[in-house]
N, C-alpha and C positions, 0 to 999 in steps of 0.2 A: 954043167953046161955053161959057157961061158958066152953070157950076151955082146952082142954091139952096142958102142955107146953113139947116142944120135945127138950129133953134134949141134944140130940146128935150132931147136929147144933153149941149149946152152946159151950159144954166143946171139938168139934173139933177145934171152932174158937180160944178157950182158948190156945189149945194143942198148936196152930199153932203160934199163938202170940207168946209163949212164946220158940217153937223154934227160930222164926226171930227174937226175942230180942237177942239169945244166939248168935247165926251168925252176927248177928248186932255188938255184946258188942266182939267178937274174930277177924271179920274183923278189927274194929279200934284198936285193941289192934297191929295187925301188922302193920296197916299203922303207929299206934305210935312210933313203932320198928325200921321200915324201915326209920325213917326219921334222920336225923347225930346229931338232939337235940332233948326237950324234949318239946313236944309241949303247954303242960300246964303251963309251967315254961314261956315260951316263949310270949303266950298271956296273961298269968295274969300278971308276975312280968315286961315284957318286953313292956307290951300291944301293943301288933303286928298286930294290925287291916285285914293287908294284908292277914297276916296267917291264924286268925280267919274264915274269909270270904272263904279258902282256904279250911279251915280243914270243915264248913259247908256244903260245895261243894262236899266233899269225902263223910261225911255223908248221903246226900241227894241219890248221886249217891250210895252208898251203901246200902240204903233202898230201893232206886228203883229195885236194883237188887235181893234183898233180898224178896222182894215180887214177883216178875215176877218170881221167882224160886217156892215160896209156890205155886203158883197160878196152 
């Protein structure tokens, strides 16, 4: 027997993702702001391991938040 696919489910999930990417991608764009360098510069040309591990940390914690908001 072959089911209906319920489209609405799908392209909410879609919608949703692609607000929390946008929030995601504007959150780090101010921590990149707020910080007195350039944090890209810093781990690539500087390889900053510390920072690295730092700035993964914000990300994480900025996804967490970012979905406990959609949810």
């Amino acid at each position: 027997m072959i089911q209906e696919i319920h489209w609405q489910p799908v392209l909410a999930a879609l919608i949703y993702a692609a607000i929390g990417l946008v929030v995601f991608a504007l959150a780090f764009i101010v921590v990149d702001r707020a910080t007195p360098y350039h944090l890209w510069k810093e781990i690539i040309d500087e390889q900053n391991t510390a920072l690295a591990i730092i700035v993964g940390a914000v990300a994480i914690g900025i996804s967490i938040i970012v979905s406990s908001a959609i949810r």
